[in-house]
VOTOR-982737 format. One record per atom (N, C-alpha, C): x, z, y. Coordinates in steps of 0.05 Angstrom, whole numbers, padded with zeros to 5 digits, always signed. Each point is the difference from the previous one (the first is absolute). Example, Ala and Ser with C-alpha at 12.3 -4.5 7.8 and 13.67 -1.06 7.14 Angstrom:
# residues 2
+00264+00156-00114/-00018+00000+00024/+00018+00000+00024/-00007-00014+00021/+00016+00001+00024/-00015+00014+00022/
# end
This chain:
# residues 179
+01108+00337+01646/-00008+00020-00020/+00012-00007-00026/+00010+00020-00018/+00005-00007-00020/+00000+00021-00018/-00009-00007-00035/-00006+00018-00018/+00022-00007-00014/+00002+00020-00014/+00028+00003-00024/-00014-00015-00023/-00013+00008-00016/-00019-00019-00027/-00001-00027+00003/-00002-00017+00014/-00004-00026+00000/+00030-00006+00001/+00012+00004+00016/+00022-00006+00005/+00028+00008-00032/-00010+00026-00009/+00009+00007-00032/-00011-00024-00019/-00031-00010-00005/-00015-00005-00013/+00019-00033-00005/+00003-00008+00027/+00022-00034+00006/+00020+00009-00017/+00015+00018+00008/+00021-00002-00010/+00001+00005-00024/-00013+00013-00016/-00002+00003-00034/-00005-00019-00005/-00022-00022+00017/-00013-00024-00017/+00022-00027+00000/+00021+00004+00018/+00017-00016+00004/+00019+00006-00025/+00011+00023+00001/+00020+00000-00017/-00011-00006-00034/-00024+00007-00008/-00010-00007-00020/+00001-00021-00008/-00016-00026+00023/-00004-00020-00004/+00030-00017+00007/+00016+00004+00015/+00021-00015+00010/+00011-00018-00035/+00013+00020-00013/+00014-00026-00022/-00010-00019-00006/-00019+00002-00003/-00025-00022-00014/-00014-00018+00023/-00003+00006+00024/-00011-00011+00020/+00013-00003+00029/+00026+00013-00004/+00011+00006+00029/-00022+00001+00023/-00006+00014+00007/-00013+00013+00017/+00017+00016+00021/+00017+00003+00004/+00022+00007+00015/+00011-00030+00018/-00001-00024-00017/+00014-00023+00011/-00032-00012+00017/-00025+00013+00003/-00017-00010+00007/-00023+00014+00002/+00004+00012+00018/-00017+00037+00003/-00012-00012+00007/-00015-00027+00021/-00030-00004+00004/-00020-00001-00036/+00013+00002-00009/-00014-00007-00020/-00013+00032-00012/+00009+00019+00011/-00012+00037-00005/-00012+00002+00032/-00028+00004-00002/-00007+00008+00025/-00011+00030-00004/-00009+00010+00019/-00007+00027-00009/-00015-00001+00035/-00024+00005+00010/-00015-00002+00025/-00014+00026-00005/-00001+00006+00024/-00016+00039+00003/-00029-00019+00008/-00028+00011-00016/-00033-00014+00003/-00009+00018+00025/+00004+00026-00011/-00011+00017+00020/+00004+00022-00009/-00008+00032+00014/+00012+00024-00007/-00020+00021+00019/+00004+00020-00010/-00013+00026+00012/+00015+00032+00000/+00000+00010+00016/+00012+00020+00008/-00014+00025-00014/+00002+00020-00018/-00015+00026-00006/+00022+00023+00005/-00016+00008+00007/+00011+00034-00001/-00025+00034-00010/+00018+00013-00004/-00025+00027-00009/+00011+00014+00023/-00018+00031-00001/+00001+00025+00012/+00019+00014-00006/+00026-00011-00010/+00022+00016-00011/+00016+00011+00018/+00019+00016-00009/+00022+00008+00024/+00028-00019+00003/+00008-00005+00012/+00007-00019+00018/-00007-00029+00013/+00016-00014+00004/-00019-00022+00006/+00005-00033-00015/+00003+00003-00027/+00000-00021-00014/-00019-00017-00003/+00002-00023-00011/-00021-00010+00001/+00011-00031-00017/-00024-00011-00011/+00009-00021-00025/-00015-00021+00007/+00022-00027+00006/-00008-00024+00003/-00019-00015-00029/-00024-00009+00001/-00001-00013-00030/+00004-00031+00015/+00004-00013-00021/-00009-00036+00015/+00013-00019-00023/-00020-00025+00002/+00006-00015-00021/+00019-00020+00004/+00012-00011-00018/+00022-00025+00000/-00011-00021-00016/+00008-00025+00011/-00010-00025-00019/+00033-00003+00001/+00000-00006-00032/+00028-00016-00011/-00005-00026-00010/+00021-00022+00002/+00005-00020+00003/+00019-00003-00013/+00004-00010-00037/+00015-00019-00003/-00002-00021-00007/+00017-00025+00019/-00008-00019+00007/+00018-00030-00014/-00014-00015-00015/+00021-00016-00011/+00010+00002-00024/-00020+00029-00012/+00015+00003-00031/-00008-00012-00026/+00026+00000-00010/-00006-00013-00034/+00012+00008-00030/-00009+00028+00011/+00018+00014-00015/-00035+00015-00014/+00001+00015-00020/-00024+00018-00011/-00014+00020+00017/-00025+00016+00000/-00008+00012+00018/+00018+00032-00008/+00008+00002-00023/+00008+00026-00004/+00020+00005+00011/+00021-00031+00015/+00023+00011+00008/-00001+00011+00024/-00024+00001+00019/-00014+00007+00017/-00013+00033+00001/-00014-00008-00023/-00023+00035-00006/+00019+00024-00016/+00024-00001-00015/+00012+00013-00007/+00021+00020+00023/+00012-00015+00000/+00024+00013+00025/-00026+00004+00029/-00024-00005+00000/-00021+00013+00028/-00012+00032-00027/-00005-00006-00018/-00014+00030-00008/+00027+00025+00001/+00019-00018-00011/+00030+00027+00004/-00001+00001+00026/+00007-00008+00027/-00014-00003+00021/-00019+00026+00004/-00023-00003+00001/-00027+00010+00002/+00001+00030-00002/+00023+00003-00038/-00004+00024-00016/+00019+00016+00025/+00009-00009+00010/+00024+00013+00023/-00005+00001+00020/-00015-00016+00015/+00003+00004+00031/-00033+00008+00006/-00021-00007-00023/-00024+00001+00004/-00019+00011-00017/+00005+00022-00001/-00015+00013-00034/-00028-00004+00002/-00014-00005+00026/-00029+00015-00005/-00002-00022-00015/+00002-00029-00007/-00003-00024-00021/-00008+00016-00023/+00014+00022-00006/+00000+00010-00025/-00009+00027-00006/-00006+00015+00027/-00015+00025+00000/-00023-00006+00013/-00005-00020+00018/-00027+00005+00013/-00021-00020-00032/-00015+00015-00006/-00017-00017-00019/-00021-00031+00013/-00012+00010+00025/-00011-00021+00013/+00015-00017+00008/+00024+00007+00010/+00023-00027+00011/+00014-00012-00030/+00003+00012-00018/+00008-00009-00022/-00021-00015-00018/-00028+00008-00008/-00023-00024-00002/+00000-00020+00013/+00009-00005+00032/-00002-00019+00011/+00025-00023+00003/+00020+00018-00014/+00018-00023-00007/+00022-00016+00023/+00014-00020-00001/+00009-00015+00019/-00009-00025-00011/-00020-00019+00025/-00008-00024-00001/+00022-00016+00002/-00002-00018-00015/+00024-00024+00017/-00020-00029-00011/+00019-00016+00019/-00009-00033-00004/+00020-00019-00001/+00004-00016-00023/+00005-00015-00002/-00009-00032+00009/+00017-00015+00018/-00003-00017+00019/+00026-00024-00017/-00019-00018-00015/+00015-00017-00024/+00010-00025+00022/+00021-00001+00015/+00011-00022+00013/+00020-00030-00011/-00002+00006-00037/+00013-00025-00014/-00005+00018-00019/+00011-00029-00031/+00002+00006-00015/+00025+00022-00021/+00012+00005+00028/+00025+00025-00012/-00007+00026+00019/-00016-00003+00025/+00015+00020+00028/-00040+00011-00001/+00011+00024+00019/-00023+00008+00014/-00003+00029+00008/-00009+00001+00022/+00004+00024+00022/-00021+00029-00014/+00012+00015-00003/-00015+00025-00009/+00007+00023+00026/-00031-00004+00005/+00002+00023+00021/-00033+00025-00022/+00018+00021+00019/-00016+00021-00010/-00003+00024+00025/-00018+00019-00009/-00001+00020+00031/+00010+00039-00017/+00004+00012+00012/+00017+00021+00003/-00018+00027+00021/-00003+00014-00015/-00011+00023+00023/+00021+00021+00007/+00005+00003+00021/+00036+00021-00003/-00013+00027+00015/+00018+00010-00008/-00006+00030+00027/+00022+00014+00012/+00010+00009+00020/+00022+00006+00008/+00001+00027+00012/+00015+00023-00008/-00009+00019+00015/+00023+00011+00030/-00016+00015+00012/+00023+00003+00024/-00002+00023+00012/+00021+00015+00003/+00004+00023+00006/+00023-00002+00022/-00005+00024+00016/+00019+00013+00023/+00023+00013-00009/+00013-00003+00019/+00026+00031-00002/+00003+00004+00029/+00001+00021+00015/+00006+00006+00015/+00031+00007+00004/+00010-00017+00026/+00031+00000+00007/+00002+00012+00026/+00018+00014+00012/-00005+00013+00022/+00022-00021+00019/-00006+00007+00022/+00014-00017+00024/-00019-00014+00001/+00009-00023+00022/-00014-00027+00009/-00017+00005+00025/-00016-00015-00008/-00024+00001+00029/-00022+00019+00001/-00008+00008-00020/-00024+00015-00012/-00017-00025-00009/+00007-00027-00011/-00017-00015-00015/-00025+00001+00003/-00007+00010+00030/-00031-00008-00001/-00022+00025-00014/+00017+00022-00016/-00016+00015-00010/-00019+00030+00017/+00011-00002+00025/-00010+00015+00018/+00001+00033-00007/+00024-00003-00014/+00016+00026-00007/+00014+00011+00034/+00017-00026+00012/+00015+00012+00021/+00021+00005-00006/+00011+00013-00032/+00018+00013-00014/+00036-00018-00004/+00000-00031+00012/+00008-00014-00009/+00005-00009-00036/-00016+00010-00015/-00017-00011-00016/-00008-00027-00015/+00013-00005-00018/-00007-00035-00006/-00013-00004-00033/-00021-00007-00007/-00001-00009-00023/+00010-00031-00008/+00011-00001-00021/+00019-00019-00010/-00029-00014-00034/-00009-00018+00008/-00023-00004-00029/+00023-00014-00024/-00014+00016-00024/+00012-00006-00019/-00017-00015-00027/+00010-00030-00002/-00010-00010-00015/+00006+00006-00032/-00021+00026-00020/+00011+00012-00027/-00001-00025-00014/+00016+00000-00030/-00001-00014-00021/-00016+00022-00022/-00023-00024-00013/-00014+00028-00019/+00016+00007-00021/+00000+00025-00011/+00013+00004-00021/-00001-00016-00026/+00026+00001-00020/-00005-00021-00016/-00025+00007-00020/-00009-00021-00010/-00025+00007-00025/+00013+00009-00025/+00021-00022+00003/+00012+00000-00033/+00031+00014+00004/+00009+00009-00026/+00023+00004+00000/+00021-00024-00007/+00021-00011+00020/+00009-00024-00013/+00027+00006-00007/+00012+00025-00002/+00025+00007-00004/+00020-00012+00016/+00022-00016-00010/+00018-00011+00015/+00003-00025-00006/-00019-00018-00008/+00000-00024-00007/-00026-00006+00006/-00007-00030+00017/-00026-00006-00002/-00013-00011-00018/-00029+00001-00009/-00005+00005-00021/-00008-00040-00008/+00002+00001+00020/-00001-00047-00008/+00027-00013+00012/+00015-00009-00023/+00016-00013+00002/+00003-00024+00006/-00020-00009-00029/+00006-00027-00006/-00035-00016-00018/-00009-00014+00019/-00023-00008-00012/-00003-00033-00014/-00004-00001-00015/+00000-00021-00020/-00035-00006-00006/-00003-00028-00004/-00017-00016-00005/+00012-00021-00021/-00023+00000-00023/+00010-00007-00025/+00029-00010-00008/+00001+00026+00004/+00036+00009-00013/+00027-00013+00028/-00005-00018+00017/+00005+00007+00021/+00004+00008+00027/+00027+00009+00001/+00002+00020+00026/-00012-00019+00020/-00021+00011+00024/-00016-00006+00019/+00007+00015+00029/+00006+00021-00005/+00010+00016+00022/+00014+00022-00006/+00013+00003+00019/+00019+00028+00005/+00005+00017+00021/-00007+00019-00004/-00001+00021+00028/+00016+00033-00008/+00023-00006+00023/+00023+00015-00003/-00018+00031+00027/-00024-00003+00007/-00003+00019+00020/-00007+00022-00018/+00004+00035+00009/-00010+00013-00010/-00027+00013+00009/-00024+00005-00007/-00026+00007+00012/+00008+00018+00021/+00015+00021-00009/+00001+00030+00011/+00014-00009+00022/+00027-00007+00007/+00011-00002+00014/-00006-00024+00025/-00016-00021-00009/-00014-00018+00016/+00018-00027+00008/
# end
């Protein structure tokens, strides 16, 4: 099984963090694990239907500031995950994280993630009849959507370059929109 968001969410957090931490030369150190998940759907017309389920993230080994972390995840969030910022009860509730102090320079910050994924059909003709008991040779093809953007980011993403007292800390060349 596999969701697009977690797998986006790595790779933004990589390229963010990489100058400053290489995280690329030592990806155990970004974990990203699916907790659990639930399937919803409504009475709508067709037959979509929206994965929710949570992620625990894992970075592991760091010694770098927590912002170089929470910054490039809210640009993140504002893009791939709006309800953070439209749902009012998911947004009161925040993202927990924990800090896990393993020396006097390092230490593992994991935090958890509520995602939602939505999924829709298209119908493609030929094949077997996919099981849909049309007979018609008939196939639906599921389509995993990306939600629309929240923000407008033009043609430049909108975090370049993040600095902690006056130095550069990270750099992230990804654009939100484009992923």
């Amino acid at each position: 099984m596999s969701f697009y968001k977690p797998a986006s969410l790595k790779e933004a957090l990589t390229k963010a963090l990489d100058r400053a931490h290489h995280i690329s030369d030592n990806p155990d150190r970004l974990q990203i694990e699916l907790l659990e998940g639930s399937v919803h759907a409504l009475a709508t017309p067709g037959l979509s239907f929206q994965y929710r389920y949570e992620v625990a993230v894992g970075v592991l080994d760091f010694t770098g500031e927590l912002d170089e972390i929470m910054i490039p995840l809210m640009v993140w969030l504002k893009r791939w995950e709006t309800s953070y910022f439209l749902n009012h009860t998911q947004a009161d509730q925040g993202i927990r994280f924990e800090r896990q102090v393993l020396d006097d320079e390092a230490a593992n910050i994991l935090f958890t993630l509520k995602l939602n994924e939505a999924v829709g059909f298209e119908m493609t003709s030929g094949g077997d009849g996919g099981g849909t008991g049309s007979g018609t040779g008939d196939t639906f093809q599921a389509v995993h959507r990306k939600d629309p953007p929240l923000m407008n980011t033009g043609v430049a993403a909108p975090l370049h370059q993040i600095y902690a007292n006056g130095e550069l800390v990270a750099h992230c060349d990804i654009h939100p929109v484009q992923g």
